[in-house]
KEKENU-379150 format. One record per atom (N, C-alpha, C): residue in three letters; x, y, z. Coordinates in steps of 0.05 Angstrom, whole numbers, plus 5000, padded with zeros to 4 digits. Each point is the difference from the previous one (the first is absolute). Layout:
N
AlaXYZ ...
! end
This chain:
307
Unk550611769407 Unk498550144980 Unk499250285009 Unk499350194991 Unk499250205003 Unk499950194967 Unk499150275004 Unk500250204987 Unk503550124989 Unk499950114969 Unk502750065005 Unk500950295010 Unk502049905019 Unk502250225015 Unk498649995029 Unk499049755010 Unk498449925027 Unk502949905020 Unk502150024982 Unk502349785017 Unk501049784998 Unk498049804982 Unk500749695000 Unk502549954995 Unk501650114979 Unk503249944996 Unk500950025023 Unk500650365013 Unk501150025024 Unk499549825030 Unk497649854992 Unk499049925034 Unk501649664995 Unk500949944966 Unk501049695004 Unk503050075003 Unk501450254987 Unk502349985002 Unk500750065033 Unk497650175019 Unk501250005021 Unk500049835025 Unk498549704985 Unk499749755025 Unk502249824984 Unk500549954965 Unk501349855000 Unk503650024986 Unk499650315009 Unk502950114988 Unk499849954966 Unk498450004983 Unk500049944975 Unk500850264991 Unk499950064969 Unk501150194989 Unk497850104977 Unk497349985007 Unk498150024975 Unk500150254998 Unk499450114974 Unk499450264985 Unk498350155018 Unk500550295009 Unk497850175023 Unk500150244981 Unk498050145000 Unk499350254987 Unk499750225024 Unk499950204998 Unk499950215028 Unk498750224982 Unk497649834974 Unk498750194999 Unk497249784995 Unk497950154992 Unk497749784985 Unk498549924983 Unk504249854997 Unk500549864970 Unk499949754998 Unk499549804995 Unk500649815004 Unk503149804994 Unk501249975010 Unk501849804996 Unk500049624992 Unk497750035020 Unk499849694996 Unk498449914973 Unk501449924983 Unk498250064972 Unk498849664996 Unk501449905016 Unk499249685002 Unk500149825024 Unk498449855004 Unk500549835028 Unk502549875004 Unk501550095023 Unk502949925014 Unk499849885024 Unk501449694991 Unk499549865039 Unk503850025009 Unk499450135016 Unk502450015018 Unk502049835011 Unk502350005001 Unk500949735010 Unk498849975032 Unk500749705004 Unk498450055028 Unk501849975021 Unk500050085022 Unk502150085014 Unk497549875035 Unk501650035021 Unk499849945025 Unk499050105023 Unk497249955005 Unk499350185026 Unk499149945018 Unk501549935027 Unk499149835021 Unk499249734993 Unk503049884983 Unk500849784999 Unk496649904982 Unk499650174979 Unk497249904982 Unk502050034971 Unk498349914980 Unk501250084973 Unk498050174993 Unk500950274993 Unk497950154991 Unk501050104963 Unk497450074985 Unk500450014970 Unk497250224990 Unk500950224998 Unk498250244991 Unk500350014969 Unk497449985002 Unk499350124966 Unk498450284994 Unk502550204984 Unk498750204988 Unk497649994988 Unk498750124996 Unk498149984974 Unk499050444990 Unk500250064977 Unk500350224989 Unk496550035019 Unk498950335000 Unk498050104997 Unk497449964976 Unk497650075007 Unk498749904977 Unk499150254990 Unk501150205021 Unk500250364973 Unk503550085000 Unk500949754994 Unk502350034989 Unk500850164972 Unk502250125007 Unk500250264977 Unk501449924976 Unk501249744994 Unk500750024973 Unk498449734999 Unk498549844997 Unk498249764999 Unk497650095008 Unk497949814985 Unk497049994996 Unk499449895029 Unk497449995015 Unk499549875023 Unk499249674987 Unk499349964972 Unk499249784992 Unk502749834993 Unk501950194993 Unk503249734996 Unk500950035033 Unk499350135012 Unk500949915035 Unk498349815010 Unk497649955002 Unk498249765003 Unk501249724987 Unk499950144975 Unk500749734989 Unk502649865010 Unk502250105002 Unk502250015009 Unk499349865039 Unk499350195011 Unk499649875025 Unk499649694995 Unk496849944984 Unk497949755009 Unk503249804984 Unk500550104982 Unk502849764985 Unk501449935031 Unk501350185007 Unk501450005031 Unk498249695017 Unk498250135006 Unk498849795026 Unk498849834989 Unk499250094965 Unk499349614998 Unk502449814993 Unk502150114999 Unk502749885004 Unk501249805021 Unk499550225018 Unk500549995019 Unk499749725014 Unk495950065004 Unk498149815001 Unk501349724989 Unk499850014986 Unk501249754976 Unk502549795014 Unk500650205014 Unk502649885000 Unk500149985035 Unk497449975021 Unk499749945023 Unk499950285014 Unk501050114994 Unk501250375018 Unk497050085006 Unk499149995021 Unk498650185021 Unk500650215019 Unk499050234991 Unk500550305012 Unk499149965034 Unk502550075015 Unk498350025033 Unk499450244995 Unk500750214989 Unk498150235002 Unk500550214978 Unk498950224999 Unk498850174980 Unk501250435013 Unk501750074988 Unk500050205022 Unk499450304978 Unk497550165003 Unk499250194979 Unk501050155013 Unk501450284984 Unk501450195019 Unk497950204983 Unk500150195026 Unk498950314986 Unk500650185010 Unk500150224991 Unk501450265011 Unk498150215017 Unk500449935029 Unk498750255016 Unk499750344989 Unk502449984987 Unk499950364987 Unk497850034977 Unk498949804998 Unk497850064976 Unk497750245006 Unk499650145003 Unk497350175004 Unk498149855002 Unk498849824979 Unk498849905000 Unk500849674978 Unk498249935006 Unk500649704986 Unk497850154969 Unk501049964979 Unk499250144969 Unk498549734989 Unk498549984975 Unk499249864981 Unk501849814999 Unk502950104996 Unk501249754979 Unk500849765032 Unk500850095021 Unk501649865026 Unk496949885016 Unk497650014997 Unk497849875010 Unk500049894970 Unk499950014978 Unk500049754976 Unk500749755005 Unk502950165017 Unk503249784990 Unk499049815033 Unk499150105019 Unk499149855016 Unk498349804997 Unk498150104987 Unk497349784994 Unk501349804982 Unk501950014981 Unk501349804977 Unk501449865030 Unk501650075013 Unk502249895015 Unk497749765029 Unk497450205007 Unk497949675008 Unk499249864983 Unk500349964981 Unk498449874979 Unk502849785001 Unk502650054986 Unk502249845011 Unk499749865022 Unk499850105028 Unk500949745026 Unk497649834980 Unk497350165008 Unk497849845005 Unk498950035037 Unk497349915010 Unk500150065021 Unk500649865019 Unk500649724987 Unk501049835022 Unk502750115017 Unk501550144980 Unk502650085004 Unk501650225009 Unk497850145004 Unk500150335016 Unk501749985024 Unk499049805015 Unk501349955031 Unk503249984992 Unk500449924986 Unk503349934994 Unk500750374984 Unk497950164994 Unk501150344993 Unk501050165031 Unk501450094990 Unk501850235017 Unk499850264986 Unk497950185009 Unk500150234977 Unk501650265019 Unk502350064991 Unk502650105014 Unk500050344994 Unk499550165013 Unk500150264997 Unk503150114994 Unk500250204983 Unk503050165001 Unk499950255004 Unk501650105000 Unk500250294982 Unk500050145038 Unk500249915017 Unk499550245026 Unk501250135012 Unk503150044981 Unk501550215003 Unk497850284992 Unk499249924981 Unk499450174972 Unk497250215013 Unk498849965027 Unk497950065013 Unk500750025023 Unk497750195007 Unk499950035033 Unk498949695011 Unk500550115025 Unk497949655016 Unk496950054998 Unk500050195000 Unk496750055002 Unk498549914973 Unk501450214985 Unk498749864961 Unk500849735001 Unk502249905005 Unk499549674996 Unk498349885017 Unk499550035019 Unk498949885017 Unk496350014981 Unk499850304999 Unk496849994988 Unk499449944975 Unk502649944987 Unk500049814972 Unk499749725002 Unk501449895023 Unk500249705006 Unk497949945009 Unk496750185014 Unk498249975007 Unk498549994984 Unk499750154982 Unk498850014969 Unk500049734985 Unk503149944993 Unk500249794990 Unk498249805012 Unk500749965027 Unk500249735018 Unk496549994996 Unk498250174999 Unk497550005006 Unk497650144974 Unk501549994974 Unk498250064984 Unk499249794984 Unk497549934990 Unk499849844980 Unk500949914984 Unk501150264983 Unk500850034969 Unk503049905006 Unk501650035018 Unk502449955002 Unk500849715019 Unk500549995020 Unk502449775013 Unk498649865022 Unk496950125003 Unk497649835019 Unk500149734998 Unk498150024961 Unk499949715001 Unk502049755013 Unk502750094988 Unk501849835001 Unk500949985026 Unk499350215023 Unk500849875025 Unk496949965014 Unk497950084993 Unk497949805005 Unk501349684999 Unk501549854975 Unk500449715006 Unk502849985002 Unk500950165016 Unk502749895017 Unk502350134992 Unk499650114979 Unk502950194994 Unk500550195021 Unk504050005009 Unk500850245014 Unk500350184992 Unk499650245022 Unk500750234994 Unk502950085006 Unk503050055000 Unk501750085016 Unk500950254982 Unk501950115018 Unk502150284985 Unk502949874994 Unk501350154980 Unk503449925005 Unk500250255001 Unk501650095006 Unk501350235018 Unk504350074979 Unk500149814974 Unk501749874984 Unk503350025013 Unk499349835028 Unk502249895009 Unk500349665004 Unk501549864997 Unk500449724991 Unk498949885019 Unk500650085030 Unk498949945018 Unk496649924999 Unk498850264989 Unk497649974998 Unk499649754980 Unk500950124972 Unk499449834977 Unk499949635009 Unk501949945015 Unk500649825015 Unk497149855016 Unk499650195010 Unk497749855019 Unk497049994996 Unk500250224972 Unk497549914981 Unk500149714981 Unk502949924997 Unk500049754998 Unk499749845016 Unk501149975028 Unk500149845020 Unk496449885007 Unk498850214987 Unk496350015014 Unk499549754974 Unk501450024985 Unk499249804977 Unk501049675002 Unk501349945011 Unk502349785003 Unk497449665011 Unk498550175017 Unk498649765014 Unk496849934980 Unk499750224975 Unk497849934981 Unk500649784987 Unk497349864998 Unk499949764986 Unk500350064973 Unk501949904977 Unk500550044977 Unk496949934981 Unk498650214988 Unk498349904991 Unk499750114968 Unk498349884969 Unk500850074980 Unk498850265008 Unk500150224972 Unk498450224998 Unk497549964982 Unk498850105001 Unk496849974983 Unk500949924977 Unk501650234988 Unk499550094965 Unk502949675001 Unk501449865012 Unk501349814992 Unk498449695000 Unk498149935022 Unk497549844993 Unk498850054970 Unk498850245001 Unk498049964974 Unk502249934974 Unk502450064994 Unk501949994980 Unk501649794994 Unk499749785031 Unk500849775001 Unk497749775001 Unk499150055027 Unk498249805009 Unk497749974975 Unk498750295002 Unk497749984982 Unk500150054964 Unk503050034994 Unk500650064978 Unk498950154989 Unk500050215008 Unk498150304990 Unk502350134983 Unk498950184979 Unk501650164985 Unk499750255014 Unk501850175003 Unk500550255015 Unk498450235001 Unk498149954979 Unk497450184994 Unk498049985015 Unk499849695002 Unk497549855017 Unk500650035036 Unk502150025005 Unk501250065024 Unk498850235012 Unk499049965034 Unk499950285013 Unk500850244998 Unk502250044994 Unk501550124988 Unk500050164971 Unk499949804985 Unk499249994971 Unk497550154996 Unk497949985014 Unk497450145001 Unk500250205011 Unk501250125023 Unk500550225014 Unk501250204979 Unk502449864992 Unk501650204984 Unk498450084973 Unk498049774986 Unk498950124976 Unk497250235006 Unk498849925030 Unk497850244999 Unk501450225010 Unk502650075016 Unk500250225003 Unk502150054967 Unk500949924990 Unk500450114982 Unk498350104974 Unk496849835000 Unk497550164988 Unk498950215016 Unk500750025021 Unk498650215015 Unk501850254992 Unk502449974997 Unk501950234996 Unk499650194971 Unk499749674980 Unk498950084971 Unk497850174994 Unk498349925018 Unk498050154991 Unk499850235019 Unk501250045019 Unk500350345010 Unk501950104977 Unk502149884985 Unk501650214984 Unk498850044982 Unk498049774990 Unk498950034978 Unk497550344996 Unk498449925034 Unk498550384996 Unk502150225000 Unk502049925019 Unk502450344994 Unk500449984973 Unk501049774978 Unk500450094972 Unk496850164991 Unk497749975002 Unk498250104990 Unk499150305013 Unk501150025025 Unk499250305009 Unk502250104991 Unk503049944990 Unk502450174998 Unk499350014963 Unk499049834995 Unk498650014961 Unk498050285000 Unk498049945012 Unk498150255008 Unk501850195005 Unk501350055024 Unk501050255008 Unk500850134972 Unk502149844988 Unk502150114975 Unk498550064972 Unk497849905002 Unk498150054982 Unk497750305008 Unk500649995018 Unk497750305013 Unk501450204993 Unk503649915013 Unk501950215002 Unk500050174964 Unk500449764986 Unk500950104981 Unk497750154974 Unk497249875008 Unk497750144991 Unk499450275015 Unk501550075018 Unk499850275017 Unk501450114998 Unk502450024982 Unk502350194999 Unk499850094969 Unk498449784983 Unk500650034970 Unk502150194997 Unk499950224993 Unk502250084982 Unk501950105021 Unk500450025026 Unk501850105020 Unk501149695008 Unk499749794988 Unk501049775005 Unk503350075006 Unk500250064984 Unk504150024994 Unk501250235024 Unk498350115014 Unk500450145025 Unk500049735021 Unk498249915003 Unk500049725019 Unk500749814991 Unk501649874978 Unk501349794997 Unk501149895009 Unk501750125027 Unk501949965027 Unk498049725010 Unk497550185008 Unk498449885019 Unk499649744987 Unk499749984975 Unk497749854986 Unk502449754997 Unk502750094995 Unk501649814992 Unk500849915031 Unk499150015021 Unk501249945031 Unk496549765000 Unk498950144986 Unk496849745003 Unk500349734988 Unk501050084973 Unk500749804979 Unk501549775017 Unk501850165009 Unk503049815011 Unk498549835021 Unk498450035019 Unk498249895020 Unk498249814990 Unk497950084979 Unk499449874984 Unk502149705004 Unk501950104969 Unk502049764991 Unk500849895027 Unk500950075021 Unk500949835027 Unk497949825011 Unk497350134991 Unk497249715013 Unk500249864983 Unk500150004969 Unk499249854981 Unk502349755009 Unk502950045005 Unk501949794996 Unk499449845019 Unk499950195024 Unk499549905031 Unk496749815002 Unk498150074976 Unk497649784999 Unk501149674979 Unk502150214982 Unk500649734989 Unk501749765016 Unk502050135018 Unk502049875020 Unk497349825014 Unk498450085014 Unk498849755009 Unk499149894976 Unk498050004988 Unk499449844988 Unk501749754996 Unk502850094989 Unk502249824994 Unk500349795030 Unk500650155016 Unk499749845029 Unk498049845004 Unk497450024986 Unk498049935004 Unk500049704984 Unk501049994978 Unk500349844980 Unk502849725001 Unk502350195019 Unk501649865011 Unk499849745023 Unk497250215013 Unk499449775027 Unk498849734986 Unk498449964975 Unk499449784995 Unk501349854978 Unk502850144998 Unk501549884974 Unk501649765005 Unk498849835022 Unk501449825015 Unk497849764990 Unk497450114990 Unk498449814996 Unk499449824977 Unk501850054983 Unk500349954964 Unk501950064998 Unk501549775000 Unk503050014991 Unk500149964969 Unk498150014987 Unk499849974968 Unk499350324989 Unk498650235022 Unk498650294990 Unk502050014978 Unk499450224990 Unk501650154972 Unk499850305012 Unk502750155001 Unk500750145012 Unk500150264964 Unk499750145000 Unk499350194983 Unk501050285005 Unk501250104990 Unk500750304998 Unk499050164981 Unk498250305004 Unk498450114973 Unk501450295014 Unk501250134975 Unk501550165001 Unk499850204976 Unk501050285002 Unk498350184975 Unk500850285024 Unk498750194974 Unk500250305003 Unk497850025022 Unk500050255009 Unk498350085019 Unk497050034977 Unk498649865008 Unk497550074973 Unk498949834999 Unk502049834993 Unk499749794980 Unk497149765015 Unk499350015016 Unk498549845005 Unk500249715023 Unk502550045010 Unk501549755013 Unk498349955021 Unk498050185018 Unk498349945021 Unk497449874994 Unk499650214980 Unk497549814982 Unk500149694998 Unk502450014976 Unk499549714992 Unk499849845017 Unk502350015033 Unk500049795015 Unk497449985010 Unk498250225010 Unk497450065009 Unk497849844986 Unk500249974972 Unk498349844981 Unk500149705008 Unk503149944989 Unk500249775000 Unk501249725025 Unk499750245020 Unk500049885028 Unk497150105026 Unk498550154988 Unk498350045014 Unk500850245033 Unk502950084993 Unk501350175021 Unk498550185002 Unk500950225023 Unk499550284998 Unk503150205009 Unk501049944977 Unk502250225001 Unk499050304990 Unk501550205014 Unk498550214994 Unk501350144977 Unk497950054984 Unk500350134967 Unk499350275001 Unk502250154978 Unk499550264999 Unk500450114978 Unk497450174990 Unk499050054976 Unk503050204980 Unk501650085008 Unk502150114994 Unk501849884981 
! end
């Protein structure tokens, strides 16, 4: 697992000679979870499973979750216990951003904490840097809160690949003698028959995705203000700044979709819980009222605009 364009394709095709889709930009390829054939290493049977990014670029992080927990409660089901867990990330990051500490916190919520000890969190990218910046990135990581502490506070490793097979190789080899144990989010989905919402996971993913909502939600209201100041301050020289005004609008329209996209994500994570819901489409002119109504008659807060 990791972030997309962290390596995961490249680090399975280069331990198990496979042929999976690689991008050499940061695009995603892996648009869906791929288990590899499994192939031979020091007389073990080894079997890697892809799994896409959760700021994957043509998919939602909510159909990649969902997609994953299908995977391992599958899996589960059917006896398969993970000896281990290997998160890759890319040393060339400047810094670790919003979305790659998100995709972390969803990805502990997965093992669970029993299951850390069986993580391998695998550094890349150190062509791509000096030794020194990786080195004071890998210190960062290794020792901040917000990032990769917790998880080696209870037993997760730290190592580098360096993306030669050799290496790739013996970050597996460190894995070979772990006791196969489930992952969190496959207990609660099996054992405890939790719906995917109710899941560690499931909760992680819905408060940071209210937390996101309602930061986009004040940028739509200061970028509403702004375009409203703008355009009460130009009155009749408006059509001289229209450039500007139509580059606001467009920003505007990019929060409004980008508040509706979660929401929809938001609505997705618990659509596992009523297999009877009534699924509804309200559709119309720009005007027409379509945020309203749902707003009335669902108690939402999609954002409406007087226009």
């Amino acid at each position: 697992m990791g972030a997309t364009g962290s390596g995961k394709s490249t680090f399975i095709n280069l331990v198990s000679g496979s042929d999976l889709s690689v991008s050499d930009r940061l695009t995603s390829c892996t648009r869906e979870v791929e288990i590899a054939p499994v192939f031979q290493l020091d007389d073990r049977s080894v079997r890697l499973i892809d799994t896409p990014g959760f700021d994957d670029t043509e998919r939602s992080d909510i159909d990649v979750l969902r997609e994953i927990a299908q995977l391992l409660e599958n899996q589960y089901k059917k006896g398969t216990r993970l000896h281990g867990v290997i998160y890759l990330q890319r040393i060339s990051d400047v810094r670790m951003g919003g979305s790659s500490t998100r995709s972390f916190r969803l990805f502990k919520k997965i093992c669970g904490d029993l299951t850390l000890k069986n993580v391998v969190i695998v550094t890349t990218m150190w062509d791509k840097v000096t030794r020194k910046e990786g080195e004071q990135r890998e210190l960062e990581l290794s020792t901040d809160e917000r990032f990769f502490k917790p998880a080696l506070d209870q037993e997760a490793k730290l190592t580098r690949h360096d993306n030669t097979t050799a290496s790739g190789c013996q970050i597996l080899r460190g894995i070979f003698d772990n006791h196969p144990l489930a992952l969190g989010l496959q207990c609660e989905l099996v054992d405890e028959n939790k719906k995917l919402r109710d899941t560690d996971v499931g909760q992680e993913f819905e408060t940071q995705t209210k937390e996101l909502m309602w930061k986009m939600s004040e940028d739509i209201k200061e970028l509403r203000k702004e375009l409203a100041d703008m355009q009460q301050s130009y009155g009749r020289e408006i059509k001289d700044q229209s450039g500007e005004i139509r580059e606001l609008q467009g920003e505007l329209s990019r929060a409004v979709v980008k508040l509706a996209t979660l929401s929809e994500n938001l609505g997705k994570l618990g659509s596992d819980l009523d297999p009877n819901a009534v699924t509804v489409a309200v559709m119309g002119p720009t005007g027409s009222g379509k945020s309203t109504f749902i707003n009335v008659i669902s108690n939402s807060k999609f954002a409406v605009s007087n226009l």
